[in-house]
NUGU-683197 format. One record per residue (C-alpha): x, y, z. Coordinates in steps of 0.1 Angstrom, whole numbers, padded with zeros to 4 digits, always signed. Layout:
XYZ
...
This chain:
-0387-0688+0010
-0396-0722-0002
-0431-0732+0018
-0416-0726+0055
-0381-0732+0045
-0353-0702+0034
-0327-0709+0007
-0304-0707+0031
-0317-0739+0053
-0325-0759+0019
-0287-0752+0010
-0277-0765+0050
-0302-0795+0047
-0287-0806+0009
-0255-0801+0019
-0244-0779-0009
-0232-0741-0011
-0250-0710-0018
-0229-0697-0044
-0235-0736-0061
-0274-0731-0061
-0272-0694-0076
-0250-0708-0103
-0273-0738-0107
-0302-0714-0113
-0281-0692-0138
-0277-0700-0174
-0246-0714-0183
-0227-0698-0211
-0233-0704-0244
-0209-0727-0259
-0201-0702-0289
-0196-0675-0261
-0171-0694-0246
-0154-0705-0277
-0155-0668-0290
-0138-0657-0255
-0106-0686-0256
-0098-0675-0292
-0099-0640-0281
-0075-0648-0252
-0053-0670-0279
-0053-0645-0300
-0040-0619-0277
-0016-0644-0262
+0000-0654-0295
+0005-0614-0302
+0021-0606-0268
+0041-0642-0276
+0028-0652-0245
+0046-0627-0226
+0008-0612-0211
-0001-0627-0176
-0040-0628-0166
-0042-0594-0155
-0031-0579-0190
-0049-0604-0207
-0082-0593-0190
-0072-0557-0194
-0069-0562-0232
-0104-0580-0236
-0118-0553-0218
-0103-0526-0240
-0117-0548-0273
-0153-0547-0258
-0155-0579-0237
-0166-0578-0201
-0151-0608-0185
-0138-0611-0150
-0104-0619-0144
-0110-0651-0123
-0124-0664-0156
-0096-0655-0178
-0070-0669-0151
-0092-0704-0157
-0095-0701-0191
-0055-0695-0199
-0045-0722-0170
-0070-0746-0189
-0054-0740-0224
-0015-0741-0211
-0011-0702-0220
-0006-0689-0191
+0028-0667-0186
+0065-0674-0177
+0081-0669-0140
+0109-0649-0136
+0141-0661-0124
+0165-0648-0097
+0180-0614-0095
+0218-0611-0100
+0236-0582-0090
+0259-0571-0110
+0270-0531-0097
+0307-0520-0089
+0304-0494-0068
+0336-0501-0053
+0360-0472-0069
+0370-0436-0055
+0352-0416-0079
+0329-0386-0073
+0295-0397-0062
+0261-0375-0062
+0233-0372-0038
+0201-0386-0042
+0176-0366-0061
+0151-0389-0075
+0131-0399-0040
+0125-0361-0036
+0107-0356-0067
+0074-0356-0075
+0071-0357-0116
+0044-0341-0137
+0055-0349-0168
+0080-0364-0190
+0119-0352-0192
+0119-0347-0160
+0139-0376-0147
+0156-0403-0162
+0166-0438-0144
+0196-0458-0159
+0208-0488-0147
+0228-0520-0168
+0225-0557-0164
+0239-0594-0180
+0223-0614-0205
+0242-0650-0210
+0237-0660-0244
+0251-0695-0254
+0292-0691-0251
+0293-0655-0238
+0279-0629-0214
+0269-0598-0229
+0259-0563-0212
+0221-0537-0221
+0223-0507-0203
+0191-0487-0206
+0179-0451-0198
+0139-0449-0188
+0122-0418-0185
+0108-0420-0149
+0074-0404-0159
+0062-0430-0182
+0084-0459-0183
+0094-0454-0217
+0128-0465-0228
+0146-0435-0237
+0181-0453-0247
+0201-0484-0244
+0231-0496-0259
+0244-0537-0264
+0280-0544-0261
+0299-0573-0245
+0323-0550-0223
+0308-0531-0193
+0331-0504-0197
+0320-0469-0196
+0315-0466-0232
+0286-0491-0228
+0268-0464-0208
+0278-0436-0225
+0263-0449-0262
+0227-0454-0243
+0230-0421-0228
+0241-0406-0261
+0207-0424-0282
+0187-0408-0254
+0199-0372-0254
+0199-0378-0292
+0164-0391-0294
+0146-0367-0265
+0169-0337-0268
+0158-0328-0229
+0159-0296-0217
+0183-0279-0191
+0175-0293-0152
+0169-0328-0162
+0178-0355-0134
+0194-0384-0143
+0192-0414-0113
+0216-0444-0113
+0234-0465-0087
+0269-0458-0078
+0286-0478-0106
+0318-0470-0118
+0306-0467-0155
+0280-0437-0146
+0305-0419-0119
+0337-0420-0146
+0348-0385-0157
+0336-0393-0196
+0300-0400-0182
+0297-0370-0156
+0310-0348-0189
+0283-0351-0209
+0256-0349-0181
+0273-0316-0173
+0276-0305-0214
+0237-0309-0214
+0225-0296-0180
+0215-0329-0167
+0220-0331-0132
+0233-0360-0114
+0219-0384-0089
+0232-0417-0074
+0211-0443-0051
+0217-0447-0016
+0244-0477-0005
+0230-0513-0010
+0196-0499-0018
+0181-0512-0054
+0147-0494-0044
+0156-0460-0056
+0163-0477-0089
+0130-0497-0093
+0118-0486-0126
+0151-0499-0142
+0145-0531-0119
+0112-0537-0131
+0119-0531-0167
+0148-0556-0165
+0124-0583-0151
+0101-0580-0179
+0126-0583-0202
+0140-0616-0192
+0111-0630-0181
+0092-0622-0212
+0117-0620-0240
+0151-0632-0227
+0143-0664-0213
+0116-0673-0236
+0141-0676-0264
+0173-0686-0276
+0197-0664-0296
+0224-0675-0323
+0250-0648-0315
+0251-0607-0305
+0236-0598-0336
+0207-0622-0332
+0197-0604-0298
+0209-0566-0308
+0177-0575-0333
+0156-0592-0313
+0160-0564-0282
+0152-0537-0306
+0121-0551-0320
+0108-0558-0281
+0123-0525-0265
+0112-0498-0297
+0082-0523-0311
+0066-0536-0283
+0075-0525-0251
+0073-0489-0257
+0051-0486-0281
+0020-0519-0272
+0030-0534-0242
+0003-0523-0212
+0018-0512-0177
-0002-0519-0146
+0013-0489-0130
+0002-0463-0160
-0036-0473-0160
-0027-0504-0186
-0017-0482-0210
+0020-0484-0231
+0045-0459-0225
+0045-0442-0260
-0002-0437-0252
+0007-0430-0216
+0029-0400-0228
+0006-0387-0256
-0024-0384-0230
+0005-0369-0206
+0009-0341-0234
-0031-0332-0237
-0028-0322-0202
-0016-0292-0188
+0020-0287-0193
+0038-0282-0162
+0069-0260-0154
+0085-0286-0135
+0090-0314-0113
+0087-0303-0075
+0113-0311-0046
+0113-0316-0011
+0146-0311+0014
+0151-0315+0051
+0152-0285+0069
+0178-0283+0100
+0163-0279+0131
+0193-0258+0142
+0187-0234+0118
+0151-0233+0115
+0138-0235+0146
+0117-0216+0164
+0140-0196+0193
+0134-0157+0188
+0102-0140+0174
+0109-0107+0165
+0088-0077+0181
+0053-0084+0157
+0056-0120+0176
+0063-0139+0143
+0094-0164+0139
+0120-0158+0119
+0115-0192+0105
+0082-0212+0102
+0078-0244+0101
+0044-0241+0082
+0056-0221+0054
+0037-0231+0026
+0057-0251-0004
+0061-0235-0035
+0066-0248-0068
+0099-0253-0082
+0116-0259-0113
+0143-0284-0115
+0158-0265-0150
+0168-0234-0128
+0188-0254-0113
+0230-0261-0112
+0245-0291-0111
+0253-0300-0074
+0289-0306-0057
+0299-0339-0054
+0289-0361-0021
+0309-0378-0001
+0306-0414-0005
+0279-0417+0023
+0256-0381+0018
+0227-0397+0038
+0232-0379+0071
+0203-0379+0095
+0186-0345+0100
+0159-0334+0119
+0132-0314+0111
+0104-0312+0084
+0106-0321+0052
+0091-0289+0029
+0086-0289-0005
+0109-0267-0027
């Protein structure tokens, strides 16, 4: 209260905001602590070569001891030019128009616990100056990290097969791994499903015309364009076989933050993964038929045969054998409750 007046009617009768008059009465920052802020988000812009939005930005100040909002830093980067590129449309680029074998879909059953336990592949273009060339990339589904990916100009099989091959190479995974793609002809050919089966990797395809159950190979391709791809220009294949590997095994996996592991890079998200407690496996969770688990005769103690409140249990994936081939449409509708496994 000001004499018989409140803030509040002072603010009314000057015509001016409340949030004005508190920032009025607050002193403004000094000029070296704003000068000492903008080289800090320069500095961290240049080192990310401005592929760091706002939101990382602030989450790396905050990591080198700076409290800062990230309204602030938002102003700040818009201010100096800095801040980051848009992405571009989305081409699609599958073939899933063949007569191979196709798998059912494992991956949106899972829940993970740690790393190894699935692995999302997917390829896409890149159009350099006088040519189209072809990444395809394996990502653990645990922590983002890319596993293995290969650069060629054909997207034959082979192109698949040599970023499968670095990732069995480099992670040596153990029996029960799942391995998620889309229904392309590349990761349904015999060569392909012959070296999942020589490991124990078990195979899983997405769902028709649905680019959801591949999101983390979606996302990853995103970044990469918008923050490497289409930020440069390369002189040939060579020129962007070295530029990809010093983003993918320099920077992406190893210092790049990821809003979706706590801003944390693959390779630190993993190592805090392993100072947990190790897990024996990813769990699972089926539909169970109403036909055949219903409730229709109790036996004489009054219990069903079959519950529907049986409690889940946990389950391996390495105990398990590859499955039979799908037809090409496995997603039937069932009824009934979906249990874990």
């Amino acid at each position: 209260m000001q004499g018989s007046l409140s803030i509040e009617r002072m603010c009314q009768l000057g015509q001016v905001s409340r949030a004005n008059f508190y920032r009025w009465l607050k002193p403004n920052p000094s000029s070296e602590d704003e000068m000492e802020v903008r080289s800090a988000i320069q500095r961290i812009v240049l080192e990310h070569r401005r592929r760091y939005g706002y939101r990382r930005v602030t989450a790396e100040l905050r990591k080198r001891g700076h409290v800062i909002n990230h309204k602030r830093v938002a102003r700040i980067m818009r201010q100096d030019h800095l801040l980051a590129a848009q992405p571009r449309a989305f081409v699609v680029t599958t073939d899933s128009d063949h007569e191979l074998a196709v798998y059912l879909n494992l991956s949106h059953r899972m829940e993970l616990t740690g790393v190894n336990q699935l692995w999302v592949a997917d390829i896409t273009y890149i159009r350099l100056k006088n040519e189209f060339v072809y990444l395809a990339v394996i990502l653990d589904g645990y922590s983002r990290k890319v596993v293995g990916w290969a650069l060629d100009r054909t997207l034959a099989a082979r192109l698949a097969i040599e970023a499968l091959t670095h990732a069995i190479t480099q992670r040596q995974p153990p029996p029960g791994l799942v391995h998620h793609s889309d229904r392309g002809v590349q990761y349904a050919s015999g060569s392909y499903v012959a070296i999942l089966e020589k490991h124990q990797i078990l195979p899983s395809m997405s769902r028709p015309a649905n680019p959801y159950d591949n999101a983390n190979c979606e996302s990853f391709f995103k970044t990469l364009k918008r923050e490497e791809i289409y930020a440069n220009s390369y002189i040939d294949l060579d020129h962007l076989r070295a530029n990809m590997e010093e983003f993918i095994e320099h920077y992406y996996n190893s210092c790049r933050l990821h809003s979706a592991l706590g801003y944390r890079s693959p390779e630190e998200f993993e190592r805090g993964a392993l100072m947990q407690t190790t897990s024996l496996g990813a769990t699972m969770s089926f539909w169970r038929h109403e036909k055949i688990y219903r409730n229709e005769k109790p036996d004489q103690a009054g219990s069903p045969d079959h519950r529907f409140d049986e409690s889940s249990v946990g389950y391996s994936s390495a105990a398990w054998s590859p499955p039979e081939p799908a037809s090409a449409s496995p997603t039937e509708k069932h009824s009934g409750q979906s249990e874990a496994v």
